[in-house]
Z-matrix of the N, CA and C atoms (Angstrom, degrees):
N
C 1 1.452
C 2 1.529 1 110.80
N 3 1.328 2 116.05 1 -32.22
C 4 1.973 3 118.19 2 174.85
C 5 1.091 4 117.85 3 -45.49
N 6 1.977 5 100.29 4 -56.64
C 7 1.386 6 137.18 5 -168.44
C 8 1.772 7 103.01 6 -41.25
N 9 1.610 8 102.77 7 -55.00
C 10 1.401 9 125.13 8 -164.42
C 11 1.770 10 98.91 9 -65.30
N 12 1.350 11 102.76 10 -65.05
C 13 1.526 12 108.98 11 174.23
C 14 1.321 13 107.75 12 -24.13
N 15 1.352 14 117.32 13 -88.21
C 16 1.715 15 142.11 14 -179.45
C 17 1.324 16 96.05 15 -35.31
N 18 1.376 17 146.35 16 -52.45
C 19 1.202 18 118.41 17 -159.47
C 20 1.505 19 117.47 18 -95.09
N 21 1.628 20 89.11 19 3.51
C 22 2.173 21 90.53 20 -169.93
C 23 1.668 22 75.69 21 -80.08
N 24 1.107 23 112.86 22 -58.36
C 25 2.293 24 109.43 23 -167.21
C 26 0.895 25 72.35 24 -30.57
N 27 1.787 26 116.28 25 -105.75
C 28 1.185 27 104.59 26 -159.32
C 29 1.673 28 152.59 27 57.13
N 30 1.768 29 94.50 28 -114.83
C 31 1.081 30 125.98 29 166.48
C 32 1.426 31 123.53 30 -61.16
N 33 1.527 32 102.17 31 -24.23
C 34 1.673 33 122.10 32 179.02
C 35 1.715 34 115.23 33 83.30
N 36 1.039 35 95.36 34 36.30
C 37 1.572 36 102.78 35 -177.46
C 38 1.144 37 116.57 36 -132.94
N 39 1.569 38 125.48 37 32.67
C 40 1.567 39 142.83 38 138.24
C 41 1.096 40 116.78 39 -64.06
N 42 1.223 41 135.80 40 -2.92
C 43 1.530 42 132.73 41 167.81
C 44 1.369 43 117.58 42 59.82
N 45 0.962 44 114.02 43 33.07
C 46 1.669 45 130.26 44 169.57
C 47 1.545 46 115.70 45 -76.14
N 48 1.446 47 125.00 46 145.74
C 49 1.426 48 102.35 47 177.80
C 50 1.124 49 124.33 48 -107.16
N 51 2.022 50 104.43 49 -10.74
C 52 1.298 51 81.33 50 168.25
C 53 1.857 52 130.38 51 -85.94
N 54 1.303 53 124.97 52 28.22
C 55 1.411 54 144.03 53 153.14
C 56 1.578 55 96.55 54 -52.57
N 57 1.122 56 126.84 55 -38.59
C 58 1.285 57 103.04 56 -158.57
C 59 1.886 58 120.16 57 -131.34
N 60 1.666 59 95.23 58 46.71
C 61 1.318 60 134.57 59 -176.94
C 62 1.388 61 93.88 60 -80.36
N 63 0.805 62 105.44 61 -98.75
C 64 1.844 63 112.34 62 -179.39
C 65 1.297 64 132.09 63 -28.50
N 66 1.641 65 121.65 64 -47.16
C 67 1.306 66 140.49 65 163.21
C 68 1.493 67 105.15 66 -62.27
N 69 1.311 68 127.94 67 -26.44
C 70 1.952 69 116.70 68 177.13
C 71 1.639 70 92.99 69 -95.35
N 72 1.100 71 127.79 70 -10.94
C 73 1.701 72 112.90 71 175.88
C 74 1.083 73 125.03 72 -109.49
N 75 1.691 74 104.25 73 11.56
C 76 2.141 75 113.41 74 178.78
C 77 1.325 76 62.64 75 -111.34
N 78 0.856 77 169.95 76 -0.03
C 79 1.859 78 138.82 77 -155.54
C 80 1.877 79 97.83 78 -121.34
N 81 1.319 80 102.37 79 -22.97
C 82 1.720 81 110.10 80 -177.18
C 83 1.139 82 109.15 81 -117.04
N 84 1.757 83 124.88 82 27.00
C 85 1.342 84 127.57 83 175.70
C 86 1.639 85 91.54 84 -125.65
N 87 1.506 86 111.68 85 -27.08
C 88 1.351 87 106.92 86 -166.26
C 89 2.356 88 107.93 87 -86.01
N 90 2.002 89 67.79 88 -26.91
C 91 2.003 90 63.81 89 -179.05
C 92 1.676 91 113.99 90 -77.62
N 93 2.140 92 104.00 91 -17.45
C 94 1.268 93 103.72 92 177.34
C 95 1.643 94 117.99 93 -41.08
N 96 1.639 95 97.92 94 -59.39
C 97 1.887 96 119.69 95 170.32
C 98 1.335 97 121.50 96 -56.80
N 99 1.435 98 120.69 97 -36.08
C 100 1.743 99 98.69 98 156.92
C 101 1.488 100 116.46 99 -77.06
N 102 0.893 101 118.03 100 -44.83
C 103 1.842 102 107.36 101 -175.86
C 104 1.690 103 94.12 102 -44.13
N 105 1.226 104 130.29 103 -78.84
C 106 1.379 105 150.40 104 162.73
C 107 1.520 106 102.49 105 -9.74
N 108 1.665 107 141.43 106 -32.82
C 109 1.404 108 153.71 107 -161.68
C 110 1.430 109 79.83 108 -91.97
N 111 1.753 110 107.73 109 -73.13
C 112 1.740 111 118.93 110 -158.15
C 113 1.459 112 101.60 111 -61.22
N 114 0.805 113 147.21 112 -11.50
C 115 1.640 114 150.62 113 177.53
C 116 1.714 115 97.91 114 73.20
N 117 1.092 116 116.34 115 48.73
C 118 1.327 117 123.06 116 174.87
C 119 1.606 118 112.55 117 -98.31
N 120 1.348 119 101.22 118 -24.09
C 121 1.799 120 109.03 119 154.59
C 122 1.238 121 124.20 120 -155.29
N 123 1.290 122 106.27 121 139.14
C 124 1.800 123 128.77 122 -143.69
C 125 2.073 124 98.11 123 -49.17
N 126 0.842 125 132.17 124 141.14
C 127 1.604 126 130.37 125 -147.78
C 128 1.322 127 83.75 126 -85.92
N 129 1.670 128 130.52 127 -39.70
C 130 1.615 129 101.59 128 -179.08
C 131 1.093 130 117.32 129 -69.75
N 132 1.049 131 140.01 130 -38.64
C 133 1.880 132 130.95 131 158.24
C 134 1.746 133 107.34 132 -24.69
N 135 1.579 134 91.38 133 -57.44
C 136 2.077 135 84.02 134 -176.63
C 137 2.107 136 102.09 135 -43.95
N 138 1.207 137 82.63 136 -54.58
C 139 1.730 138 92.51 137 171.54
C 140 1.736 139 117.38 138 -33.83
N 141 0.910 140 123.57 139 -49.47
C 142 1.114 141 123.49 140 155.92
C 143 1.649 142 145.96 141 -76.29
N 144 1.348 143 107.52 142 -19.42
C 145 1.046 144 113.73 143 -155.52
C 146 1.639 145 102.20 144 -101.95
N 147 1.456 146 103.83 145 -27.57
C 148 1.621 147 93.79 146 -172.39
C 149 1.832 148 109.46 147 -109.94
N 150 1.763 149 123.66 148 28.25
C 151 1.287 150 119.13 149 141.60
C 152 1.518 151 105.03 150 -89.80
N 153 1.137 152 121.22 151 -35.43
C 154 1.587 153 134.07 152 177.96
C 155 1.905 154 104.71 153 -37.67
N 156 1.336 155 89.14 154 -67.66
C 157 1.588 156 101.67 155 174.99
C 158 1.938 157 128.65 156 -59.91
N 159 1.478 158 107.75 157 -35.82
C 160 1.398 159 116.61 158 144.34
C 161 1.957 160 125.31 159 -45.10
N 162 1.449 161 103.28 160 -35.85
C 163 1.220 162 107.37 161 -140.73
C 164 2.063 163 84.27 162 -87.29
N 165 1.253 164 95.45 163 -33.78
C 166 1.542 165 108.61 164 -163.21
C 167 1.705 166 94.99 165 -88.51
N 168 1.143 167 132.31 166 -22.80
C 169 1.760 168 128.14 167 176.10
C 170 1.750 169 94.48 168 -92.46
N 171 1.276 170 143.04 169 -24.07
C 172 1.108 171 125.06 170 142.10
C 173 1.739 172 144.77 171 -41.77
N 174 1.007 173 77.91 172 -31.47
C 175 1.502 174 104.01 173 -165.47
C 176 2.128 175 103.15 174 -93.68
N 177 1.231 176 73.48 175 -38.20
C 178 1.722 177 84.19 176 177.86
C 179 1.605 178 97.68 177 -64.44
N 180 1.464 179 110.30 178 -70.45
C 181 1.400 180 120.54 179 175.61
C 182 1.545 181 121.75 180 -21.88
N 183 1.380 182 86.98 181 -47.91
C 184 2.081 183 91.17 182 -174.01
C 185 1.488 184 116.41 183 -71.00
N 186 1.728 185 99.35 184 -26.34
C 187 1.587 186 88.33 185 173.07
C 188 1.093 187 120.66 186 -121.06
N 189 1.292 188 119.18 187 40.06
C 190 1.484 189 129.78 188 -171.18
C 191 1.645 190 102.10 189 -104.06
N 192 1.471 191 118.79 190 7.37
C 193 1.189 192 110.25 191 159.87
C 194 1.505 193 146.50 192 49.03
N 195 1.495 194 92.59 193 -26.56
C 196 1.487 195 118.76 194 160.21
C 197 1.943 196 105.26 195 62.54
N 198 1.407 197 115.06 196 -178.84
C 199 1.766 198 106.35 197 -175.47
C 200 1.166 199 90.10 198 -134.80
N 201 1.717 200 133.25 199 37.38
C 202 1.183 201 93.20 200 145.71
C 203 2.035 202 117.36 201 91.99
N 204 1.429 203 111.42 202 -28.66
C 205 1.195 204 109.47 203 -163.68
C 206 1.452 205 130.32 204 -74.34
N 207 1.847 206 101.44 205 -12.08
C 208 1.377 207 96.05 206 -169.35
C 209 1.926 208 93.44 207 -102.39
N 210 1.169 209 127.03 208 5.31
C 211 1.374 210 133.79 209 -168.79
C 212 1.905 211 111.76 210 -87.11
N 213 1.044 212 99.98 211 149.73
C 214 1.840 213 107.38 212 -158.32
C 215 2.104 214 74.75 213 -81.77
N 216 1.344 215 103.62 214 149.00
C 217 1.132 216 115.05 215 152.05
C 218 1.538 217 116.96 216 -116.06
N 219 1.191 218 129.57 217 153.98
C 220 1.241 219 143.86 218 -171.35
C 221 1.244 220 127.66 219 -121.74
């Protein structure tokens, strides 16, 4: 039953959310820099907007506490 646990994390298909902290804040730092490329928003905004967005998926990270799923219980 561990085995099973450990390998659904894993795979990432425990349905946890914080798994998917990081993957929504490379994906909204990276579209910050193309919009910011396409001149679809003024580049000092990019300037602002994507330590802003680091600062807040950090922050998410630290207290997102996580569940625990990929860890051996005893």
């Amino acid at each position: 039953m561990e085995n099973q646990q450990m390998n659904v994390c894993a795979s990432g298909n425990c349905g946890c959310t914080h798994h998917h902290i990081l993957p929504i804040f490379m994906i909204l730092i990276g579209a910050t820099f193309l919009l910011g490329a396409c001149k679809a928003i003024d580049p000092v905004m990019v300037s602002y907007i994507w330590p802003f967005l680091l600062i807040v998926g950090g922050i998410a990270k630290m207290f997102s506490h996580g569940c625990g799923c990929g860890e051996k219980k005893n």
